[in-house]
C-alpha positions in Angstrom: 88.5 88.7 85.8 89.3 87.6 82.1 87.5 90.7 80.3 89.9 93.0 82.9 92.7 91.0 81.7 91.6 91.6 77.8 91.2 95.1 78.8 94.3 95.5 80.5 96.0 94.2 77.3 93.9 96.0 75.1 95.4 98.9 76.4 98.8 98.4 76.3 101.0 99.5 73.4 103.2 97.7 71.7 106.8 99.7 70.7 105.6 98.6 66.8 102.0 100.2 67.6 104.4 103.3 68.9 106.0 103.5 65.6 102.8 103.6 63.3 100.7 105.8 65.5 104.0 108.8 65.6 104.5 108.1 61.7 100.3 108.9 61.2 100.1 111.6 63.0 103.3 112.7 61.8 101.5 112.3 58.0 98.5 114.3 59.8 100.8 116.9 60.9 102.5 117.6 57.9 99.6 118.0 55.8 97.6 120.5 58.0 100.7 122.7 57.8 100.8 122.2 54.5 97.4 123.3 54.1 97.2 126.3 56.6 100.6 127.5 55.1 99.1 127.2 51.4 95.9 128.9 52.9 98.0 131.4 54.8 99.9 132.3 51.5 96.7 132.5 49.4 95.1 134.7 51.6 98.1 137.2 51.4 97.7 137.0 47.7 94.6 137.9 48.2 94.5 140.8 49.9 97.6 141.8 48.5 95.8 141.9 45.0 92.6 143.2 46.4 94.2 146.3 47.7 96.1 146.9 44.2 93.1 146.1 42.6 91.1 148.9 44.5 94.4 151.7 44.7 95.6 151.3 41.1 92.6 150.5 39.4 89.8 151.4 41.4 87.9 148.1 41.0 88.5 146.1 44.3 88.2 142.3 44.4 85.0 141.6 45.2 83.7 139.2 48.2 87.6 139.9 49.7 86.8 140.3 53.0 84.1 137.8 53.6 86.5 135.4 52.2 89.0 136.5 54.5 87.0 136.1 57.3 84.9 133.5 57.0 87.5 131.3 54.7 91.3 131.9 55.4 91.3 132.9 58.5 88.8 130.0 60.1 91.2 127.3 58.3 94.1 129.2 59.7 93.4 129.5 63.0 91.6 126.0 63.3 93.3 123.3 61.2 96.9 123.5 62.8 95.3 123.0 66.5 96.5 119.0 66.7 100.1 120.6 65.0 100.0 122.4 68.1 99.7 120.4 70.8 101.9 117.6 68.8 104.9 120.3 69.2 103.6 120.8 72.8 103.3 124.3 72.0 100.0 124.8 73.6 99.8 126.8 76.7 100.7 125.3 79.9 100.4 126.1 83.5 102.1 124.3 86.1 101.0 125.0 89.5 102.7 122.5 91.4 104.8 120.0 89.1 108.1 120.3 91.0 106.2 119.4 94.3 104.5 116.2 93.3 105.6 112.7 93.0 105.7 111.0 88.9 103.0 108.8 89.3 100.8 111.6 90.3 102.4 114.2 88.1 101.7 111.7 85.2 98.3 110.6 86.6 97.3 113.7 85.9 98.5 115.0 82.9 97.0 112.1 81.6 93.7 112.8 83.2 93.9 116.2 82.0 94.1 115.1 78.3 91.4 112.2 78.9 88.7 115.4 80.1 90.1 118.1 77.5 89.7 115.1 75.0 85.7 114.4 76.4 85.3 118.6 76.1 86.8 119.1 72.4 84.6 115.8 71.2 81.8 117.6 72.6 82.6 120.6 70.6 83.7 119.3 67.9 79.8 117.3 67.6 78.1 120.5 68.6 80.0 122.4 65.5 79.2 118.9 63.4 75.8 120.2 63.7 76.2 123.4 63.2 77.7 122.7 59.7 75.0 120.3 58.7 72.6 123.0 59.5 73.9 125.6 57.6 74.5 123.8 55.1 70.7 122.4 55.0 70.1 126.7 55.5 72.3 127.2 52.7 74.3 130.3 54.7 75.6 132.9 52.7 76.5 136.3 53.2 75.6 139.5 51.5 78.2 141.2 49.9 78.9 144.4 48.1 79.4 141.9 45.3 76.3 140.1 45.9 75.8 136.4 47.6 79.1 134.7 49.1 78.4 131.1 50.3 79.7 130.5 53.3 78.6 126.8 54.4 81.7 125.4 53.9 83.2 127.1 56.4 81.5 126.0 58.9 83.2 122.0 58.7 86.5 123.4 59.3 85.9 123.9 62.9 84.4 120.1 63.8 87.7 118.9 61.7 90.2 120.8 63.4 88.6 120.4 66.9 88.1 116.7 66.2 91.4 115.9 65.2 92.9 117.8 68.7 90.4 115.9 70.3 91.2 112.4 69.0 95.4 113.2 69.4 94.6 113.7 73.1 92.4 111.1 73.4 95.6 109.0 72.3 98.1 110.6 73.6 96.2 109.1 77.4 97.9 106.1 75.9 100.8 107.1 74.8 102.2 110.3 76.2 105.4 110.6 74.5 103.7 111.1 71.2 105.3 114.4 69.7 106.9 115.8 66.1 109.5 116.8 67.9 112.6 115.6 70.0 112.1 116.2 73.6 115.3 118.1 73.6 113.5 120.9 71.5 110.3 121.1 73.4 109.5 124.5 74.7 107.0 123.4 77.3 108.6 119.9 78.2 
């Protein structure tokens, strides 16, 4: 009976425990769109100068498109994930919201994050090892150029995954937790 009452409290928040948990992943928030919008921006640069490079001068940057590819577009795509569901701009399909009760409503939206949170953690391991594996393999890619590494790219994925996964493993305790006002929400 004690170690369910420890757990019970463990569990609980604590409105000052509210506060620094919005404020960090607030902080993580604004940096991946920081980074994906610097990314995003030096990828455009990229091409953009590639294709003058190759119309004007007939010397195309070289490696362009494995960079784009493997590099940009990868950090893109996978580092704003957590930004995502933080604005609750994931997709979302209610089947039968307006017929159920709260409790159950809430029940399972936070069962739904607790078993998407188990699935991305898997994912995000299973990439984990991928990138360790290349990176023992030393991937690269053969260009027109020659030899682009390409490793790297391969620890964006466990990143961005893990981070979705960890923000809906804690948003099963706190489901309020958003960027944004609920006023503004699209899907709330």
């Amino acid at each position: 009976m004690v170690r369910l009452c420890r757990v019970t409290y463990l569990l609980k928040t604590h409105p000052g425990d509210r506060y620094l948990a919005q404020r960090f992943w607030y902080i993580v928030d604004t940096v991946l769109i920081l980074v994906a919008g610097t990314i995003l921006i030096a990828a455009i640069l990229h091409v953009t100068a590639d294709v003058v490079m190759k119309h004007f001068f007939s010397r195309p940057i070289p490696g362009t498109i494995v960079y784009v590819s493997n590099y940009y577009m990868t950090m893109i795509v996978f580092l704003p994930l957590a930004s995502a569901e933080l604005r609750n701009q994931h997709i979302v399909v209610d089947l039968w919201q307006q017929q159920a009760p709260w409790w159950l409503d809430n029940l399972l939206l936070r069962f739904s994050w607790a078993f998407s949170s188990s699935i991305y953690f898997l994912v995000a391991w299973n990439t984990m090892k991928d990138a360790i594996r290349k990176h023992s393999e030393g991937q690269y890619v053969l260009d027109q150029s020659g030899f682009v590494t390409t490793w790297q790219s391969y620890y964006v994925l466990p990143i961005g995954i893990g981070l979705l996964a960890a923000l809906l493993a804690f948003k099963v305790l706190n489901p309020n937790l958003s960027v944004t006002s609920p006023e503004l929400q699209p899907n709330g």
